[in-house]
N, CA, C and O atoms as CSV, one atom per row, in Angstrom:
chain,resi,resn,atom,element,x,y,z
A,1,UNK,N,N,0.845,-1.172,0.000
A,1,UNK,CA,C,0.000,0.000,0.000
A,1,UNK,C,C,0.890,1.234,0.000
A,1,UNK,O,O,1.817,1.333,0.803
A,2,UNK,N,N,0.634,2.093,-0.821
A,2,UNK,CA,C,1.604,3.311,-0.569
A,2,UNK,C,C,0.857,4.523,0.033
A,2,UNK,O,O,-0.292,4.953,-0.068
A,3,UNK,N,N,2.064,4.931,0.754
A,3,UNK,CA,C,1.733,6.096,1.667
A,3,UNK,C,C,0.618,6.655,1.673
A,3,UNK,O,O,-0.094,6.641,2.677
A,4,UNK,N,N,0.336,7.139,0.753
A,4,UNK,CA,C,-0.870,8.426,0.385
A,4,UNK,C,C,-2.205,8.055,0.016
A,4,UNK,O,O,-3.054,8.830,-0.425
A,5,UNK,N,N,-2.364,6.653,0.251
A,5,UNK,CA,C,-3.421,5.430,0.782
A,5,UNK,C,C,-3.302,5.176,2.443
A,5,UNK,O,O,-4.402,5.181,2.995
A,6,UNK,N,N,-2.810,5.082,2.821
A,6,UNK,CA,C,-2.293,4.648,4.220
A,6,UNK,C,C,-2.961,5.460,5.167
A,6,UNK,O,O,-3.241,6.640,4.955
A,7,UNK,N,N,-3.317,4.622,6.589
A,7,UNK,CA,C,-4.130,5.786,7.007
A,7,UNK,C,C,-2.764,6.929,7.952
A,7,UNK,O,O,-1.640,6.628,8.354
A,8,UNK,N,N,-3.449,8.112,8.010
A,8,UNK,CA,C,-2.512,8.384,8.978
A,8,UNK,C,C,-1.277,7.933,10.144
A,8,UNK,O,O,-1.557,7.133,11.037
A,9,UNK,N,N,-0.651,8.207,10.091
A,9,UNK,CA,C,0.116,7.541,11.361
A,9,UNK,C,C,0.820,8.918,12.074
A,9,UNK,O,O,0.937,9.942,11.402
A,10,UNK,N,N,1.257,8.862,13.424
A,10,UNK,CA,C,0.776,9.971,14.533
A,10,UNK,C,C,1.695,9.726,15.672
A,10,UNK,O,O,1.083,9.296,16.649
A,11,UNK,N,N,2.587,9.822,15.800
A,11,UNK,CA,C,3.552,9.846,16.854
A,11,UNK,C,C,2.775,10.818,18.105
A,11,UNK,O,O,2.688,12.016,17.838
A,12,UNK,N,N,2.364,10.478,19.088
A,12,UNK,CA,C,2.223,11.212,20.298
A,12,UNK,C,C,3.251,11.125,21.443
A,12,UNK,O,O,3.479,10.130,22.132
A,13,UNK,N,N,3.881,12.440,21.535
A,13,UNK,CA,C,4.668,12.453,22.757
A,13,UNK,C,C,4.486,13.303,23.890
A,13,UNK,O,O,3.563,14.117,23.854
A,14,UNK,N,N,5.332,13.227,25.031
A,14,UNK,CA,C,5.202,14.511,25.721
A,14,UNK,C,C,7.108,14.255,26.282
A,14,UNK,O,O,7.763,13.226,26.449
A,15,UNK,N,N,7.524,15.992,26.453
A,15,UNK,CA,C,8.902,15.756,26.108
A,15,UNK,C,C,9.298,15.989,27.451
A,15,UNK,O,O,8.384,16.136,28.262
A,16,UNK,N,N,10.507,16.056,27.871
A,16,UNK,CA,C,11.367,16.074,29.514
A,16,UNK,C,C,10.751,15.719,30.503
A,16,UNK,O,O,10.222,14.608,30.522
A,17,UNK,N,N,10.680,16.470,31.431
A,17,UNK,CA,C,10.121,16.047,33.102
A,17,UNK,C,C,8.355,16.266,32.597
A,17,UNK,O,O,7.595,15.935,33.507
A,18,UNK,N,N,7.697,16.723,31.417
A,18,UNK,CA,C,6.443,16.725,31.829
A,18,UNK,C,C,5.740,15.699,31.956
A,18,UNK,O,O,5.735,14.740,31.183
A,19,UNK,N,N,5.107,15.827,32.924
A,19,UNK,CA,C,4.567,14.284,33.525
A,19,UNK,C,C,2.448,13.779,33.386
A,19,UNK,O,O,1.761,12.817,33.729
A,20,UNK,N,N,2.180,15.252,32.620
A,20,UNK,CA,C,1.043,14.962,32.249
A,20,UNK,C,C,0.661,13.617,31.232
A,20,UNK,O,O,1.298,13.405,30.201
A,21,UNK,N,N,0.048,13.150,31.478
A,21,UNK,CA,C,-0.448,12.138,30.224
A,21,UNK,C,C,-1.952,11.985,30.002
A,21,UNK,O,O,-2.369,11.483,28.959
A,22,UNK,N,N,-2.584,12.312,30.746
A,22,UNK,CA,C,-3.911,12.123,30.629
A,22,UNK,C,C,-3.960,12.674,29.171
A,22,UNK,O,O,-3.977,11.793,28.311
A,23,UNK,N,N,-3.985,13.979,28.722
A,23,UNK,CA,C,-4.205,14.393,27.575
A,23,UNK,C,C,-3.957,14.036,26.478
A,23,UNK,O,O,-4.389,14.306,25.358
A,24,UNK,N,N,-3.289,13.457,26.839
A,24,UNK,CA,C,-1.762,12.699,25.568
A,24,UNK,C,C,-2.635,11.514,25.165
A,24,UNK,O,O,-2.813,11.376,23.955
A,25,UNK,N,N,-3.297,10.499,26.120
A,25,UNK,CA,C,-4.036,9.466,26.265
A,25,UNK,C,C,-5.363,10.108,25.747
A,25,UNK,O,O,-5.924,9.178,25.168
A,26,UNK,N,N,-6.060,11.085,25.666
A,26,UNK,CA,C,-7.253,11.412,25.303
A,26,UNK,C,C,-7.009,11.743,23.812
A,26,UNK,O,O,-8.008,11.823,23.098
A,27,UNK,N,N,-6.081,11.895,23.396
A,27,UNK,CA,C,-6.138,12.756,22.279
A,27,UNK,C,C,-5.378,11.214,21.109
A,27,UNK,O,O,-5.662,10.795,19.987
A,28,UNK,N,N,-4.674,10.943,21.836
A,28,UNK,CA,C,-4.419,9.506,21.006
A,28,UNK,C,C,-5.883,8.937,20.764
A,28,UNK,O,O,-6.380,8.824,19.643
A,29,UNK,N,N,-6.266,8.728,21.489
A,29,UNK,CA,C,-7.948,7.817,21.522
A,29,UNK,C,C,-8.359,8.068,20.616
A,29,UNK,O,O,-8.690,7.287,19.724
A,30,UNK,N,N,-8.469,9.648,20.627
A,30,UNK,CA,C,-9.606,10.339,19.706
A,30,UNK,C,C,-9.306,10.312,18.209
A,30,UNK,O,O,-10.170,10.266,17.333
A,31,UNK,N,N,-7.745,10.352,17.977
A,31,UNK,CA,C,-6.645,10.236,16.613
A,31,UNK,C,C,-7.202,8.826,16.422
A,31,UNK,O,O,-7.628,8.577,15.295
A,32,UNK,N,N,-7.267,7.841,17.367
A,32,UNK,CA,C,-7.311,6.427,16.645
A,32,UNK,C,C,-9.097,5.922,16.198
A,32,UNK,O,O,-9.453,5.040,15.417
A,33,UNK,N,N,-10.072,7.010,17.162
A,33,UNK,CA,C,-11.175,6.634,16.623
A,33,UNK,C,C,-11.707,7.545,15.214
A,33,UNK,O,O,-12.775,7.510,14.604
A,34,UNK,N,N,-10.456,8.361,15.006
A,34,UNK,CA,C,-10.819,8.776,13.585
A,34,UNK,C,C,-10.282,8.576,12.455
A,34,UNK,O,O,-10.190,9.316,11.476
A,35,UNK,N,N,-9.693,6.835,12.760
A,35,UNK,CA,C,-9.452,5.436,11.649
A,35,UNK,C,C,-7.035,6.389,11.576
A,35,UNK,O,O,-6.052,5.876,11.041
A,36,UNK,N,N,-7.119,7.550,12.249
A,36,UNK,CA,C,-5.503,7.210,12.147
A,36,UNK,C,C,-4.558,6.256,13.195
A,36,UNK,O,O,-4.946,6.052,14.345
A,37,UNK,N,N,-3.414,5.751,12.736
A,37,UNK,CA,C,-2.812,4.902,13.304
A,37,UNK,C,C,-1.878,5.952,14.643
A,37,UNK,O,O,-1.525,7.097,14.357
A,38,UNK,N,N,-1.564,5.290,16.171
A,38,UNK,CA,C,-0.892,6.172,16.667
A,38,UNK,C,C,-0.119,4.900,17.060
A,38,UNK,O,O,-0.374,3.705,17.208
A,39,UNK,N,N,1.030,5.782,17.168
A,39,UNK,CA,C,1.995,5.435,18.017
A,39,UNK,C,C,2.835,5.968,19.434
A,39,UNK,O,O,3.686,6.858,19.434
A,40,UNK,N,N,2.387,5.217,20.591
A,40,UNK,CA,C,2.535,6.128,21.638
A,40,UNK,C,C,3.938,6.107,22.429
A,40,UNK,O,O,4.521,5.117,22.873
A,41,UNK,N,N,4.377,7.630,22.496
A,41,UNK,CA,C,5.932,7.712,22.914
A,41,UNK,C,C,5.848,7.677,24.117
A,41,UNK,O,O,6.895,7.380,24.693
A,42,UNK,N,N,4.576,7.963,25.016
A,42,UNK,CA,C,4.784,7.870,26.572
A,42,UNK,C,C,5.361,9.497,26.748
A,42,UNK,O,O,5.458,10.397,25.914
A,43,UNK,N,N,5.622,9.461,27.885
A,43,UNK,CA,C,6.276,10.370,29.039
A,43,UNK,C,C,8.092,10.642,29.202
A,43,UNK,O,O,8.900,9.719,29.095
A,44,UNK,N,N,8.427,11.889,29.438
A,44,UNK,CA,C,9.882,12.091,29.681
A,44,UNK,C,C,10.973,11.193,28.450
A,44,UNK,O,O,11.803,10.291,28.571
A,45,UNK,N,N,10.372,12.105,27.116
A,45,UNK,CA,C,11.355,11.989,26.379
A,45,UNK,C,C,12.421,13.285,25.854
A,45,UNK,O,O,11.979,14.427,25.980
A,46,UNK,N,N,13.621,13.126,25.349
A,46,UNK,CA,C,14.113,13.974,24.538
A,46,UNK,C,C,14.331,14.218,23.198
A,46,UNK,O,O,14.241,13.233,22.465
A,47,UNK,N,N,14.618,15.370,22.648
A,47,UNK,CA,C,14.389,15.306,21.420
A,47,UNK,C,C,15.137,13.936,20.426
A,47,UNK,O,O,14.704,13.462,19.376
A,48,UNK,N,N,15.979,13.675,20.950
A,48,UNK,CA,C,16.419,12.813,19.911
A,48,UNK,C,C,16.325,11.398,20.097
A,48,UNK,O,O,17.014,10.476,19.661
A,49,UNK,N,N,15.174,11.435,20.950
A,49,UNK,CA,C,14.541,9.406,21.076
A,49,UNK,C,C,13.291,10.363,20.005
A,49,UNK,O,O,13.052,10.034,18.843
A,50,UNK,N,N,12.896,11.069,20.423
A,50,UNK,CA,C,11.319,11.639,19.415
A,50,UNK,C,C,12.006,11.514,17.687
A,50,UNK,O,O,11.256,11.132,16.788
A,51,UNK,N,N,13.068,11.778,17.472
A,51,UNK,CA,C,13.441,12.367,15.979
A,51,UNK,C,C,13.869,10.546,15.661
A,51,UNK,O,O,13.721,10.019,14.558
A,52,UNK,N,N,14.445,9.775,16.994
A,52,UNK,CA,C,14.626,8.404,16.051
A,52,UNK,C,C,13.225,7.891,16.015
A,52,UNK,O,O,12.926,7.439,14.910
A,53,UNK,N,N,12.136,7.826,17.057
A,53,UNK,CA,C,10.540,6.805,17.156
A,53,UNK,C,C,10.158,7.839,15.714
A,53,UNK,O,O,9.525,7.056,15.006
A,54,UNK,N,N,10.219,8.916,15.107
A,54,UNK,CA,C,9.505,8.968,13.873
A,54,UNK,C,C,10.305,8.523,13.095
A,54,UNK,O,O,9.598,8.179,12.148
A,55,UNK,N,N,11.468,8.260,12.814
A,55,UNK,CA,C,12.235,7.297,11.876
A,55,UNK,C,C,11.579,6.648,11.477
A,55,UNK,O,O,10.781,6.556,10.545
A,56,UNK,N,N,12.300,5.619,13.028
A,56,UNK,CA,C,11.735,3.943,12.944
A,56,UNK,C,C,10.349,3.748,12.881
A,56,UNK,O,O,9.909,2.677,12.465
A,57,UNK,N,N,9.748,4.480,13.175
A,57,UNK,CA,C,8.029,3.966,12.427
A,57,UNK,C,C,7.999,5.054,11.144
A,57,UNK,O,O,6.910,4.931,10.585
A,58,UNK,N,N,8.494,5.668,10.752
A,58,UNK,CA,C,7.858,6.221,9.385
A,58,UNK,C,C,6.863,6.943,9.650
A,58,UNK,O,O,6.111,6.789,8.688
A,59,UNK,N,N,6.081,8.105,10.848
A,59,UNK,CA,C,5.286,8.526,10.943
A,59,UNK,C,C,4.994,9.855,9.997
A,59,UNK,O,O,6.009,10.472,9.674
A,60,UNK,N,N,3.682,10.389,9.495
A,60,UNK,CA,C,3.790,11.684,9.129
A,60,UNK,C,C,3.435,12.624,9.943
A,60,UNK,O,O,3.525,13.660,9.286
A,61,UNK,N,N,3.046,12.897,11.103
A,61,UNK,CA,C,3.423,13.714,12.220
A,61,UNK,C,C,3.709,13.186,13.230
A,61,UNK,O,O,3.425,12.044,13.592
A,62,UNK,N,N,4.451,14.193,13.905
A,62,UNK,CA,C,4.792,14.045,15.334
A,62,UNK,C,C,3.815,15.314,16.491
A,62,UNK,O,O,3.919,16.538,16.419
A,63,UNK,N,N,3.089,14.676,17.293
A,63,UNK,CA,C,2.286,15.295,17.645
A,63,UNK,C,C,2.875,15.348,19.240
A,63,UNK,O,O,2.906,14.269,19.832
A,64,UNK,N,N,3.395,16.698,20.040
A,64,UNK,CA,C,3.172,16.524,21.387
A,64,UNK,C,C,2.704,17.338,22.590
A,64,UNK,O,O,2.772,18.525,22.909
A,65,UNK,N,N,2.339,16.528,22.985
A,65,UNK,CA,C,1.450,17.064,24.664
A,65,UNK,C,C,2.158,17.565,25.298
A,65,UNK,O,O,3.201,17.076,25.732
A,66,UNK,N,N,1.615,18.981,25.545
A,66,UNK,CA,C,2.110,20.055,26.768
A,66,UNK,C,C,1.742,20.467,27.359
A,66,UNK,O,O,1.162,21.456,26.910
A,67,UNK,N,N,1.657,20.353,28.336
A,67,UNK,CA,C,0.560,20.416,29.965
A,67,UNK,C,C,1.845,21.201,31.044
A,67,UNK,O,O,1.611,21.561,32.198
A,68,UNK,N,N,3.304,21.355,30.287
A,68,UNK,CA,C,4.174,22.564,31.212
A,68,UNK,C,C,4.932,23.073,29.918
A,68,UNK,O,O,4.700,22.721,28.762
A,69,UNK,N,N,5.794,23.886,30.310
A,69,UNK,CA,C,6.139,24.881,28.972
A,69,UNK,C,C,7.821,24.254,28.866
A,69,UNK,O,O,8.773,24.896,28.422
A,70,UNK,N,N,7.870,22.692,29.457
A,70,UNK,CA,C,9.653,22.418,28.688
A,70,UNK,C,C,9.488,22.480,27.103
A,70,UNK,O,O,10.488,22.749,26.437
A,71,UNK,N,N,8.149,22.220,26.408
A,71,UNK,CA,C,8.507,21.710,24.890
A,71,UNK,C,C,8.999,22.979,24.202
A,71,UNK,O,O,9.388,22.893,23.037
A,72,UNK,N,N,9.012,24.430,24.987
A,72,UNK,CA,C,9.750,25.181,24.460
A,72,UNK,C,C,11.121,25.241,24.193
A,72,UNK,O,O,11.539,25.759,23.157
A,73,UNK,N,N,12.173,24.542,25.407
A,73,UNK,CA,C,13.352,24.045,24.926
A,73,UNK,C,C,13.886,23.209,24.169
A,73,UNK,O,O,15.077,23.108,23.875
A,74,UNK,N,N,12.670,22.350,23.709
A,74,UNK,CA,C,13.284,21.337,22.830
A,74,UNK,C,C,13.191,21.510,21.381
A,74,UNK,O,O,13.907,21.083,20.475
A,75,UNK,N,N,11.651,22.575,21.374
A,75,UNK,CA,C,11.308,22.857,19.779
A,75,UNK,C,C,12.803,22.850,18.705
A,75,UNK,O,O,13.085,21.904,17.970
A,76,UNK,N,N,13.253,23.544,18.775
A,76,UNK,CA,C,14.581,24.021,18.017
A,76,UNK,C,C,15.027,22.299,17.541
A,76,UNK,O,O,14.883,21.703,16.474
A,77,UNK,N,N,15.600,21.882,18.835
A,77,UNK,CA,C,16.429,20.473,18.910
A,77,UNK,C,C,15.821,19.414,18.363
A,77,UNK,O,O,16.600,18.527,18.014
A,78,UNK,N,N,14.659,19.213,18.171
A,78,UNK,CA,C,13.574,18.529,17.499
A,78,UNK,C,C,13.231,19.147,15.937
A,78,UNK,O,O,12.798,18.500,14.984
A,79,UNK,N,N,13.460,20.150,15.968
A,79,UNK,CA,C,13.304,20.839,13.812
A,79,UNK,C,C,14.283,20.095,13.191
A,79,UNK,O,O,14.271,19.121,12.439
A,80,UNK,N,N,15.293,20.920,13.781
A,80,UNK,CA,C,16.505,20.675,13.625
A,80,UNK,C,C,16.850,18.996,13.198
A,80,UNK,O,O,16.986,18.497,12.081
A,81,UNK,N,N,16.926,18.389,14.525
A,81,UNK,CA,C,16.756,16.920,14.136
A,81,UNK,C,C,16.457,16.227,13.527
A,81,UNK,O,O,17.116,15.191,13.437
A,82,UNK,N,N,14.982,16.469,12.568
A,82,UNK,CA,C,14.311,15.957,11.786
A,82,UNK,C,C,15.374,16.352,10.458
A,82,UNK,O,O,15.958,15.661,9.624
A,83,UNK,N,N,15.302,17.754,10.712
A,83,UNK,CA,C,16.209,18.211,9.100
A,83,UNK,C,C,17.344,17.123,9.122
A,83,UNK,O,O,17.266,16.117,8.417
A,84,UNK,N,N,18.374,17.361,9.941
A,84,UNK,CA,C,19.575,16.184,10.009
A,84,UNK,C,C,19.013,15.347,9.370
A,84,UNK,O,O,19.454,15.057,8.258
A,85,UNK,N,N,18.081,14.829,9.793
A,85,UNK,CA,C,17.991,12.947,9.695
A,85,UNK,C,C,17.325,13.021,8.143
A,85,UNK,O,O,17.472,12.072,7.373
A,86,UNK,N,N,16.537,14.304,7.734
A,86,UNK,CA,C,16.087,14.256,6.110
A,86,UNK,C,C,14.841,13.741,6.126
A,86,UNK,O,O,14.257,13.082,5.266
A,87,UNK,N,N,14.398,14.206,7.477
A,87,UNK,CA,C,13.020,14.129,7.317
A,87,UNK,C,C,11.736,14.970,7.319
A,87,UNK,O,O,11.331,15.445,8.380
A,88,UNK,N,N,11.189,15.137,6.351
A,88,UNK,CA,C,10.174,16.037,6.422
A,88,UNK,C,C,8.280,15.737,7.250
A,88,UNK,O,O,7.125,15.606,6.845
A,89,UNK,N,N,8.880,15.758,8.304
A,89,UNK,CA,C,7.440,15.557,9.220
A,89,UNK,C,C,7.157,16.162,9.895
A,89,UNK,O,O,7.824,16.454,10.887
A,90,UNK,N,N,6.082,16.575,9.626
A,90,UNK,CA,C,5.630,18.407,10.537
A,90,UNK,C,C,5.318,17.911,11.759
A,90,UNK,O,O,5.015,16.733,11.943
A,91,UNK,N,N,5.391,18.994,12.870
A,91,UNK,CA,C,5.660,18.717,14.477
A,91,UNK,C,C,4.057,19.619,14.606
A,91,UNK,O,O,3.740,20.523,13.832
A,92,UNK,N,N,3.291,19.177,15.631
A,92,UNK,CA,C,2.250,19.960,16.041
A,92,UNK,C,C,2.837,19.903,17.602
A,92,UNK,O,O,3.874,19.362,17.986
A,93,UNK,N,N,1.859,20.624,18.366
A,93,UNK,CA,C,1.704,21.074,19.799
A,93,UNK,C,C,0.703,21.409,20.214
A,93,UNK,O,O,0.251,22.487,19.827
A,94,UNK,N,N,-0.148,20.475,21.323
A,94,UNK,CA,C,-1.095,20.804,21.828
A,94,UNK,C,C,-1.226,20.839,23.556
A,94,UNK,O,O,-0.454,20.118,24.187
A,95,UNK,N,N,-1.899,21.416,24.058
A,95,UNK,CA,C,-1.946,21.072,25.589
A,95,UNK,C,C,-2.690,22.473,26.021
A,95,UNK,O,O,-3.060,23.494,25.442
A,96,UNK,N,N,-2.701,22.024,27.181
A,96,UNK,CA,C,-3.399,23.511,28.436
A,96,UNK,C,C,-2.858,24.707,28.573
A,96,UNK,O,O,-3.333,25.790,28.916
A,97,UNK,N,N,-1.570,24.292,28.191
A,97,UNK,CA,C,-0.629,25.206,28.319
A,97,UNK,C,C,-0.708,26.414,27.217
A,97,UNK,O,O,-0.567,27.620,27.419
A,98,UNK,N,N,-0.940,25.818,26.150
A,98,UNK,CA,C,-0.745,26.581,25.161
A,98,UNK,C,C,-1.746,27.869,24.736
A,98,UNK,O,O,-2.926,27.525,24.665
A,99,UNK,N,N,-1.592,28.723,24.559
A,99,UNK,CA,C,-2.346,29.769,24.894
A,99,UNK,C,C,-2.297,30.634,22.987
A,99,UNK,O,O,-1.355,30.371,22.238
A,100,UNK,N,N,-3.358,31.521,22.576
A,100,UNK,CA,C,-3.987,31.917,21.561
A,100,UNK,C,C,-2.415,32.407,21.232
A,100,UNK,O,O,-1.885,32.135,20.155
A,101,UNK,N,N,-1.559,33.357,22.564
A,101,UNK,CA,C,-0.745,34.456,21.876
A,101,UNK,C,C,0.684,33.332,22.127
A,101,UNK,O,O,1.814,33.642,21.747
A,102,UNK,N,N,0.441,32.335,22.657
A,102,UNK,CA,C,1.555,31.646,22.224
A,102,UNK,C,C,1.640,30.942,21.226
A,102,UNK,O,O,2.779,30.540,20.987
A,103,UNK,N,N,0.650,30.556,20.366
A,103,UNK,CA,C,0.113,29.886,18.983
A,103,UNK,C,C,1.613,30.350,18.423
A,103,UNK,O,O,2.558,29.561,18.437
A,104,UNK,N,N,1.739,31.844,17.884
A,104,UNK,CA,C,2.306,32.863,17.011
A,104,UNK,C,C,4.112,32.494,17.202
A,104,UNK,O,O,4.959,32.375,16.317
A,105,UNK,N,N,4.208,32.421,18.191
A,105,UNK,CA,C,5.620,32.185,18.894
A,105,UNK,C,C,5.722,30.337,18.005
A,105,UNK,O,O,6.413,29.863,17.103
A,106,UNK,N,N,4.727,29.869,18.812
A,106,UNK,CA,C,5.420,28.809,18.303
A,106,UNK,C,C,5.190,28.597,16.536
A,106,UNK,O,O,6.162,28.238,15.871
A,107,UNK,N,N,4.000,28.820,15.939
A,107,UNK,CA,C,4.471,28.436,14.416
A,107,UNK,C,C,5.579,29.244,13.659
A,107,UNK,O,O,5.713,28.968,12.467
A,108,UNK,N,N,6.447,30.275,14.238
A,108,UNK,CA,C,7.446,30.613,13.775
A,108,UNK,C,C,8.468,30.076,13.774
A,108,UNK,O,O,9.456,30.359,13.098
A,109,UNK,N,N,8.318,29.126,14.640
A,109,UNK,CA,C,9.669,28.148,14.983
A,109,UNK,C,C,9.579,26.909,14.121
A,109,UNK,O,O,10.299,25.944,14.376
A,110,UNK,N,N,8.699,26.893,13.077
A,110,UNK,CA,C,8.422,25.952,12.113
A,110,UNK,C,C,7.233,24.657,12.770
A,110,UNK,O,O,7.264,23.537,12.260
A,111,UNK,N,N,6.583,24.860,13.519
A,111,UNK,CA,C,5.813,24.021,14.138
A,111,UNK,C,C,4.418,24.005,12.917
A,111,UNK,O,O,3.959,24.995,12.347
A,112,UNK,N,N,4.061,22.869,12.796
A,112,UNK,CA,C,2.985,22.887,11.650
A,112,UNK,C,C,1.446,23.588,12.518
A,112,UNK,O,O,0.718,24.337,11.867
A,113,UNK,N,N,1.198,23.347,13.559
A,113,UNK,CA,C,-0.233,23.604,13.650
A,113,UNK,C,C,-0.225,23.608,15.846
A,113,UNK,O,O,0.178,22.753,16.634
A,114,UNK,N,N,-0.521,24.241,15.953
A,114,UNK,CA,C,-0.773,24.465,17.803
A,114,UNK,C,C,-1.997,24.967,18.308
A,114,UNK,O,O,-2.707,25.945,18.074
A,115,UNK,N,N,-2.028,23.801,19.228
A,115,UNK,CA,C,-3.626,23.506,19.983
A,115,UNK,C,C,-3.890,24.137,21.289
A,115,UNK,O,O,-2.947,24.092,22.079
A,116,UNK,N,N,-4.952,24.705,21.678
A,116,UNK,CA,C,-4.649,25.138,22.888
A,116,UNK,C,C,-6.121,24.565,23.609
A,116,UNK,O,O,-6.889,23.896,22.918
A,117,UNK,N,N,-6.474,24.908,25.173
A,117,UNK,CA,C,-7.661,24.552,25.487
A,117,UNK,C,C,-9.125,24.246,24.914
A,117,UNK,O,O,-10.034,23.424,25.034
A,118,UNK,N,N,-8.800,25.388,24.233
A,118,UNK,CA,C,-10.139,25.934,24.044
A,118,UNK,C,C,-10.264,25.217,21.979
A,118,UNK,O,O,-11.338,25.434,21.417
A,119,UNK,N,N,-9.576,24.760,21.478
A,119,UNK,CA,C,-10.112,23.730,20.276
A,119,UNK,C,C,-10.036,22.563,20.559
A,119,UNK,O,O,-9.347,21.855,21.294
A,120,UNK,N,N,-10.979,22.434,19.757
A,120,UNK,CA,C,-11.957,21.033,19.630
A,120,UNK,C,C,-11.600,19.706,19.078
A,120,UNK,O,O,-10.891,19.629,18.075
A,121,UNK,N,N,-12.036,18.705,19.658
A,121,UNK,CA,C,-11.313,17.496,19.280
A,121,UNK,C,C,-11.518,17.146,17.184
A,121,UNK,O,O,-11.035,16.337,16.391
A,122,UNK,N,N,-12.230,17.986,17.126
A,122,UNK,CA,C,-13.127,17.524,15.612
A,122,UNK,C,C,-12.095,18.340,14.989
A,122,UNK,O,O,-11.627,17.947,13.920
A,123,UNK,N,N,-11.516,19.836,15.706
A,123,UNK,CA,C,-10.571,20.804,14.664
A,123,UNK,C,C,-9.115,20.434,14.489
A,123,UNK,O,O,-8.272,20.703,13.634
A,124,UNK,N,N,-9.122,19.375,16.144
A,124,UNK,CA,C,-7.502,18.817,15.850
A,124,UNK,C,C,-7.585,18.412,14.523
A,124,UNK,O,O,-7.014,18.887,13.542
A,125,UNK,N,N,-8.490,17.324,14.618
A,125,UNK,CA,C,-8.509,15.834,13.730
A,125,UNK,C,C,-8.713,16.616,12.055
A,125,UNK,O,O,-8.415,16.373,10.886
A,126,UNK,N,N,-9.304,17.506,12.733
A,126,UNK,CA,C,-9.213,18.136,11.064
A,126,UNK,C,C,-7.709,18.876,10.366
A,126,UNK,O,O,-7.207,18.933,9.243
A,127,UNK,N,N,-7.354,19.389,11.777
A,127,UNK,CA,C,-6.069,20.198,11.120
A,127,UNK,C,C,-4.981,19.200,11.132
A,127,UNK,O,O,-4.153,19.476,10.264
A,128,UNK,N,N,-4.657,18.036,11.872
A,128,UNK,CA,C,-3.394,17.476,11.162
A,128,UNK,C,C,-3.849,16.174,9.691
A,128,UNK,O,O,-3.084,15.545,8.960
A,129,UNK,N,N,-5.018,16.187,9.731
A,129,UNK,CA,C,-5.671,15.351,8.762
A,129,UNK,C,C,-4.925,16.343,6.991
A,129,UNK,O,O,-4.592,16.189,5.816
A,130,UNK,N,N,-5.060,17.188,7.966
A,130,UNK,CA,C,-5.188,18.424,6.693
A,130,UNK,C,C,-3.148,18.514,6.560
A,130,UNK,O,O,-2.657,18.421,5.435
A,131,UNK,N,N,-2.311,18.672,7.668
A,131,UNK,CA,C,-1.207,18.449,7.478
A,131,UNK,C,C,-0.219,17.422,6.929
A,131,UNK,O,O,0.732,17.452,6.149
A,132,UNK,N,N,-1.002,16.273,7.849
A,132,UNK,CA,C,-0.413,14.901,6.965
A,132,UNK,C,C,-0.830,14.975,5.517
A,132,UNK,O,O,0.077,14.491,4.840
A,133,UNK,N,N,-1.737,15.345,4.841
A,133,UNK,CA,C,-2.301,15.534,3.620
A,133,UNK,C,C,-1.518,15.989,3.121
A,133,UNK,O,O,-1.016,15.417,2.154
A,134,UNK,N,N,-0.966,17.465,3.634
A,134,UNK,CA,C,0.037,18.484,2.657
A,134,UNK,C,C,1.305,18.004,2.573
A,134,UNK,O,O,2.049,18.365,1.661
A,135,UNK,N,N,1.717,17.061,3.598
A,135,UNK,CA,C,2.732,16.692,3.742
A,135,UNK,C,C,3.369,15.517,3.117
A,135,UNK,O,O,4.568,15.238,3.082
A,136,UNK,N,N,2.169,14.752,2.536
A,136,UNK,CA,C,2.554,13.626,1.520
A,136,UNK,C,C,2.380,13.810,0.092
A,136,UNK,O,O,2.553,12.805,-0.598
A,137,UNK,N,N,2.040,15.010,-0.552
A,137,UNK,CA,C,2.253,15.451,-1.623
A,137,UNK,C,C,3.572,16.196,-2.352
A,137,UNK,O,O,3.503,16.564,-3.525
């Protein structure tokens, strides 16, 4: 089957000491009851176990949960990484944390798409539906 048949596939992480997961776990659910494949990174990773788990599975995003504000130190180390390795897979960010006027901050840092409280499980699923899309053409 080639790619652009395939259903989604969805790396969920959450990066350093943050120790939230509930969200991470809700939002995988919701990715897998809308027929995409996830793959779950768990808790207290760094950027460069995240840049090899989308390797080794071949994912077209990497999606992660932020419920404290470390994924700001890693953004960079995680772009970056992907470029090294020659991979083009857009990074989203979602969590509690994330706020309307921090949206702006982070898609400048090359982040494909950032979630905050207040959108909806239907606009995630729509906006990386819509990224993995752009991203396999």
């Amino acid at each position: 089957m080639q790619k652009s048949s395939a259903p989604i596939k969805v790396l969920v992480t959450i990066l350093g000491l943050d120790q939230h997961e509930v969200g991470a776990m809700a939002i995988a659910a919701t990715l897998r009851d809308a027929g995409m494949e996830v793959v779950y990174g768990g808790r207290f990773n760094l950027p460069p176990a995240v840049v090899n788990s989308a390797l080794q599975e071949d994912v077209d995003v990497i999606g992660i949960s932020a419920h404290s504000w470390e994924y700001l130190h890693f953004l960079d180390e995680i772009i970056d990484g992907l470029k090294a390795a020659g991979m083009n897979v857009p990074v989203i960010i979602g969590g509690s944390v994330v706020t309307d006027t921090d949206k702006a901050d982070i898609l400048s840092k090359g982040v494909s798409a950032a979630f905050g409280p207040t959108d909806t499980p239907a606009e995630i699923v729509a906006e990386i539906q819509r990224v993995a899309r752009d991203s396999r053409t």
